[in-house]
N, C-alpha and C positions, 0 to 999 in steps of 0.2 A: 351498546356500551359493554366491557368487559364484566365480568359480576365481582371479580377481583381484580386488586392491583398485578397478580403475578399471572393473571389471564390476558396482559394487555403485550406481556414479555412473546408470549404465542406467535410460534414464525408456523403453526404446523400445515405442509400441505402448500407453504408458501413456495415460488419458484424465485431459486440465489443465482446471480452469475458473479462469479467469482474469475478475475483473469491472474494468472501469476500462481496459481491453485496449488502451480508444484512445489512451489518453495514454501519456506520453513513455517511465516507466518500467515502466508496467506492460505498454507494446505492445513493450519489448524483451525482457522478460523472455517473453512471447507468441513471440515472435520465434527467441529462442535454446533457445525447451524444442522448439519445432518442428522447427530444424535441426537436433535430437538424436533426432528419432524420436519426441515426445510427437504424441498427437493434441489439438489445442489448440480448448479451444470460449472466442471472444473475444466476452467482452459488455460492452455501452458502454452510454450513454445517449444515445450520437449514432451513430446506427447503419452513418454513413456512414465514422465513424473506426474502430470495428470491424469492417469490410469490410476497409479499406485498411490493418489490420495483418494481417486474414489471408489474402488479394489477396499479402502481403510473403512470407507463410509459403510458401502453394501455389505462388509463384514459384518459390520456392529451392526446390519437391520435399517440400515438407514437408503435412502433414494439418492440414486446419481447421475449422471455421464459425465465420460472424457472425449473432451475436443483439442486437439492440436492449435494454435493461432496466434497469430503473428498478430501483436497487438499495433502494427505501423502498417497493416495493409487494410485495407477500407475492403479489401473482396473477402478477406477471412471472417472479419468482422463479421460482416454481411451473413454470410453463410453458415457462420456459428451459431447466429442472431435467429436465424430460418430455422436452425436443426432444434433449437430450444421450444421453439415455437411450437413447432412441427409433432413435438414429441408431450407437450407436455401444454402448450395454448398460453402461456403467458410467462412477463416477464416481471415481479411481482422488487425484488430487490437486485440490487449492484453491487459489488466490489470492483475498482477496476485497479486491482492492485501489482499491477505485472512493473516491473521499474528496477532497477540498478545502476551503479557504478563503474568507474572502466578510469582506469591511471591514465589515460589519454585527457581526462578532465579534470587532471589531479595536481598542483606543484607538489616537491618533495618536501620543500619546506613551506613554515609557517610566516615566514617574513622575508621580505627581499631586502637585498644589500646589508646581508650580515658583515663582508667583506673576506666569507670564507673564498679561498681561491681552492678548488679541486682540481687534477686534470680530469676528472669527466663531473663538470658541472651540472649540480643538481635542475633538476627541470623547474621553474620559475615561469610567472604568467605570460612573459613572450613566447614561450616555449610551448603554450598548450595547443595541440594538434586540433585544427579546426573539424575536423571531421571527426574527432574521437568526442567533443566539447560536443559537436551537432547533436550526435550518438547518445551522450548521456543526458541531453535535457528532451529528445524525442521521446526517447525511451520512456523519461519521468514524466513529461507533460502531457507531449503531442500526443501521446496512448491513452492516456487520461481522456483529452479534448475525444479521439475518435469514438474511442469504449462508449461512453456515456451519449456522444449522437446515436449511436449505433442503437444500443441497448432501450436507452429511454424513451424511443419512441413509442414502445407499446408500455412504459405506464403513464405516461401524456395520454395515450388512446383510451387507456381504462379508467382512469381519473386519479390512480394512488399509485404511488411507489417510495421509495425509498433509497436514494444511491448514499455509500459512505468511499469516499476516497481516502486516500494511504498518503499523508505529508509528513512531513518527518520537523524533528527539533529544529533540523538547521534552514526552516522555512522562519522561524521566531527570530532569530539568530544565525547568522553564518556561519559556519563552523568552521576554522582553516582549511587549506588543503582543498577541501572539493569543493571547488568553484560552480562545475557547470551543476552539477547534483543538489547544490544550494540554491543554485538561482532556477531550476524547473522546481524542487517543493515549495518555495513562497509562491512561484505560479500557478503550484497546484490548491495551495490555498488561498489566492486571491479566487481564482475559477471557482472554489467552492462558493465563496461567498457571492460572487457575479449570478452563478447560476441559481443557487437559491430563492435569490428575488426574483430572475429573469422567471423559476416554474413556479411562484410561491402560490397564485391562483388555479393551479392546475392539479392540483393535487399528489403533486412529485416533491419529497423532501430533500436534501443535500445537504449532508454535513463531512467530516473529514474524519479522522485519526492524525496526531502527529508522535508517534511510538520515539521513545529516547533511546537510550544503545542496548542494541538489542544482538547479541554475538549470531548474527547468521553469516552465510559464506560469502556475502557482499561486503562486512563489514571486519572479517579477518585479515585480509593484504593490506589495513591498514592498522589494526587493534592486536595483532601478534605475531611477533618474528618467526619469521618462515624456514628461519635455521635450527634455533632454539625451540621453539612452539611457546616460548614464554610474552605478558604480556609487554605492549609497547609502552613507551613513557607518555605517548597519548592516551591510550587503554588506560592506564594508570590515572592520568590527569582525567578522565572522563568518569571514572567510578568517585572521584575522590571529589567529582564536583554534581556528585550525582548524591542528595543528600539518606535515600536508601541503600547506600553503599554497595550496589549488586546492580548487573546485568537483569535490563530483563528476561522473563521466561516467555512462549509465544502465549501461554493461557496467560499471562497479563492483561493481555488484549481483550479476551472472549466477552468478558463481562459488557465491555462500553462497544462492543460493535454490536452486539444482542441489543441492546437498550439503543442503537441509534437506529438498529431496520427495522425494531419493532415498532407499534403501536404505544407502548410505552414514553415515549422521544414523541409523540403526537405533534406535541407543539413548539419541535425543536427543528430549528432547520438555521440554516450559514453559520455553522458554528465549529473551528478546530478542537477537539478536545486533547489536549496532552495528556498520554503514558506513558510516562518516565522519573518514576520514581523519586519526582520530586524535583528534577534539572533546572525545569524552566520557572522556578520559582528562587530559585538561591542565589544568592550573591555573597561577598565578602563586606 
C-alpha cells in the first residue's frame, strides 16, 4: 500500500508505450510521464518526431526510446512490442494514441440540401471517398484495436497494467463535418468500455481521454482559414460553446492521464473521462 495518497500517483521506473508520441499531445504526455520517472518508449510514424520528443525527455534526465511504427501493420507492431521488451523486460502501461483526420472523411458542409447551387459543388455525404472514410476510422480505431492486442499481452502475462486510449468529444456527440473521425471515436470508446470488463479479472485496467478542441495540426484545416490565418466560424462556434472560453493547452491533459496509469485510478477502469473545458456538459 502506498504510505501516501501522492505515492499512489508514482509511475517511477514504470515502462509507457506511447504511439503517436510525435505529435503535439501525445509527445506531451511522452514528455511529462518521463519527467516523473516513466521509462517512455515513443512511437510515430515519422521517426524523426519520435526522436525529438524523446531527444526532450533524455534532456530533461528522463528515460527513453524512439521507434518508428505504422500503427496498421500487425509486423511493426510486433517488433516494437519485442524491442520494448527486449530492452527494458516489460510493458507496465499504454497509450495507443497515434489517430487523425483527412478531408476525404470530411463534407464541407454542415447540412445537406441548403439548395445552394455552386458550379463546383461542395462535397456532401454522397460524395465521401470510401477509401479516404476507410483511412480515417483505421487510423482512429483499427490502431486502437491492434496497439492494445499487441502491447497488452505482457501485462495480461504479469498480472497489472494500465491502457488509457485517446477519444475525442465527438465520440459523446457527433460533431458536423467529420463523419468517419466521429464514428471510429464513439468506437474507440465503446472498445474501451468492452475491454475493461473483457481484462477486469486480470489485472489490466482500461479507461479513455475524450480531450475537447484542442488547436493541434489535425484540427487547423478545419478551425482556421488557410488564407487569412484567422479563426473559422466553426472555431468560433466551438470556443463560444466551450463554457471555459479557450482552447485547450496539451498540459490540460497531464493531470488525468497521470491519475488514470497510475495506482491512484486503482479502482477505476471502463470509464471516458472528458477534457474540455467544460463542452460536454453545456447546453442552451
Amino acid at each position: 500500500m502506498p504510505q501516501t495518497i501522492l505515492d499512489s500517483f508514482d509511475v517511477t521506473d514504470k515502462v509507457v508505450v506511447i504511439t503517436g508520441g510525435g505529435g503535439e499531445l501525445c509527445g506531451a504526455m511522452a514528455v511529462a510521464l518521463g519527467s516523473i520517472g516513466a521509462k517512455v518508449a515513443v512511437l510515430d510514424i515519422n521517426r524523426g518526431k519520435a526522436e525529438k520528443t524523446a531527444e526532450t525527455i533524455e534532456k530533461s534526465g528522463g528515460t527513453a526510446m524512439a521507434r518508428a511504427c505504422d500503427v496498421l501493420d500487425t509486423e511493426d507492431l510486433e517488433a516494437c512490442h519485442e524491442s520494448v521488451r527486449s530492452c527494458w523486460g516489460r510493458v507496465d502501461m499504454l497509450i495507443p494514441g497515434a489517430g487523425g483526420n483527412d478531408p476525404r472523411g470530411t463534407t464541407d458542409l454542415e447540412f445537406m440540401g441548403t439548395g445552394i447551387q455552386l458550379a463546383d459543388p461542395p462535397q456532401d455525404f454522397f460524395d465521401l471517398d470510401l477509401d479516404g472514410f476507410r483511412y480515417v476510422f483505421d487510423l482512429n480505431f483499427l490502431s486502437v484495436f491492434l496497439t492494445v492486442r499487441t502491447f497488452s499481452r505482457s501485462m495480461v502475462e504479469q498480472g497489472k497494467g494500465s491502457i488509457v486510449n485517446i477519444s475525442s468529444m465527438s465520440a459523446l456527440t457527433p460533431l458536423t463535418k467529420i463523419a468517419a473521425y466521429s464514428a471510429a471515436k464513439a468506437a474507440v470508446s465503446n472498445f474501451t468500455q468492452w475491454l475493461a470488463v473483457h481484462f477486469s479479472r486480470t489485472g489490466v485496467r482500461v479507461n479513455a481521454l475524450a480531450p475537447g478542441f484542442f488547436m493541434t495540426e489535425q484540427l487547423r484545416f478545419l478551425h482556421v482559414d488557410q488564407k487569412t490565418g484567422e479563426l473559422s466560424e466553426r472555431a468560433r462556434n466551438a470556443i463560444a460553446h466551450t463554457p471555459m472560453g479557450r482552447y485547450g493547452n496539451p498540459e490540460d491533459l497531464l493531470g488525468a492521464v497521470i491519475w488514470l496509469l497510475s495506482d491512484a485510478s486503482a479502482f477505476v477502469t471502463g470509464i471516458v473521462v472528458p477534457v474540455d473545458g467544460g463542452f460536454s456538459a453545456y447546453t442552451i
